[in-house]
C-alpha positions in Angstrom: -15.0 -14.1 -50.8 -14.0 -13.6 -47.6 -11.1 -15.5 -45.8 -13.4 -18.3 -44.0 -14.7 -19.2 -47.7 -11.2 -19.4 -49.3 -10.0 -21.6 -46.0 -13.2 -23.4 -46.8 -12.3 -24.5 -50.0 -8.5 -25.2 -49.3 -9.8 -27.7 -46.6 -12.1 -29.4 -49.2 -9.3 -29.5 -51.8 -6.6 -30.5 -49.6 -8.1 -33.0 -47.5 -6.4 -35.6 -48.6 -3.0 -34.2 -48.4 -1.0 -35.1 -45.7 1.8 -32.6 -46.3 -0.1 -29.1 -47.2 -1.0 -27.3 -43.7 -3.5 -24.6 -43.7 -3.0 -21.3 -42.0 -6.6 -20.4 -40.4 -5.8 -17.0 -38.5 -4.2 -14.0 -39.1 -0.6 -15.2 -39.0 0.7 -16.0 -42.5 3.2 -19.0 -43.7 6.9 -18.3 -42.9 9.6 -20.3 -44.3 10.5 -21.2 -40.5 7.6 -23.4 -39.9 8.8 -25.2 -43.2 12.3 -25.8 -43.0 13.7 -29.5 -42.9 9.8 -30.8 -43.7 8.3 -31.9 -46.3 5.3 -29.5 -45.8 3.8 -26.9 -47.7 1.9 -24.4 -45.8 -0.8 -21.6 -47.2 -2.3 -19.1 -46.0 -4.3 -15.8 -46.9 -4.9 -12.6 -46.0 -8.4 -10.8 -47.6 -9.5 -7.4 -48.1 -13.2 -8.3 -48.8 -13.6 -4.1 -50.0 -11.6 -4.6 -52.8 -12.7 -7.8 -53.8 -8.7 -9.3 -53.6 -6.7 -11.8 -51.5 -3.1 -12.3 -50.9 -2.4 -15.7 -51.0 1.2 -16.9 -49.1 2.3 -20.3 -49.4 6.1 -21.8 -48.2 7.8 -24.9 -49.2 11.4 -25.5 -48.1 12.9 -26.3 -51.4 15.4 -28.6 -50.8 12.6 -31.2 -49.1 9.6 -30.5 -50.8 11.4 -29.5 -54.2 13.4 -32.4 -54.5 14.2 -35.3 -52.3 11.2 -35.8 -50.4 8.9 -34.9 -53.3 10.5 -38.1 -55.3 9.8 -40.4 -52.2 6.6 -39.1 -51.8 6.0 -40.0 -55.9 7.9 -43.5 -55.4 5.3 -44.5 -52.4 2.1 -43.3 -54.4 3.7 -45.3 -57.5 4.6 -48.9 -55.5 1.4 -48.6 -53.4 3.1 -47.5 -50.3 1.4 -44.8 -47.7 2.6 -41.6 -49.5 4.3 -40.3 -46.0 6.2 -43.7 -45.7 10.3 -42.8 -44.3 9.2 -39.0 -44.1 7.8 -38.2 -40.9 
């Protein structure tokens, strides 16, 4: 596979997820572009030779691990928008 096709089927699997951000070029994730967010952002770098990818994904824990996941779970389970209060 080559980068486009795993990009390809992140942005099928993903569409619906307003939080997961997906790295396109050649500049991976860094914890920087998560901090104080509630996103998760991957991204991949492919060596189409060997047949293997490295695959780089970064949360910051405190948001997405804890508080802002159980919001994000409260408005799915009462019907809200599931980004309602954290944007």
């Amino acid at each position: 596979m080559s980068r486009e096709d795993v990009h390809n089927v992140w942005r099928e699997a993903f569409a619906g997820a307003p939080f997961v951000r997906i790295f396109d070029g050649s500049q991976l994730p860094e914890i920087k572009f998560v901090a104080n967010t509630p996103f998760c952002d991957i991204g991949c770098s492919v060596d189409e030779s060997a047949g293997m990818g490295i695959i780089v994904s970064t949360i910051d824990n405190l948001l997405k691990g804890a508080s802002s996941q159980a919001l994000q779970n409260a408005n799915i389970a009462l019907g809200f928008d599931e980004s309602a209060g954290m944007r």
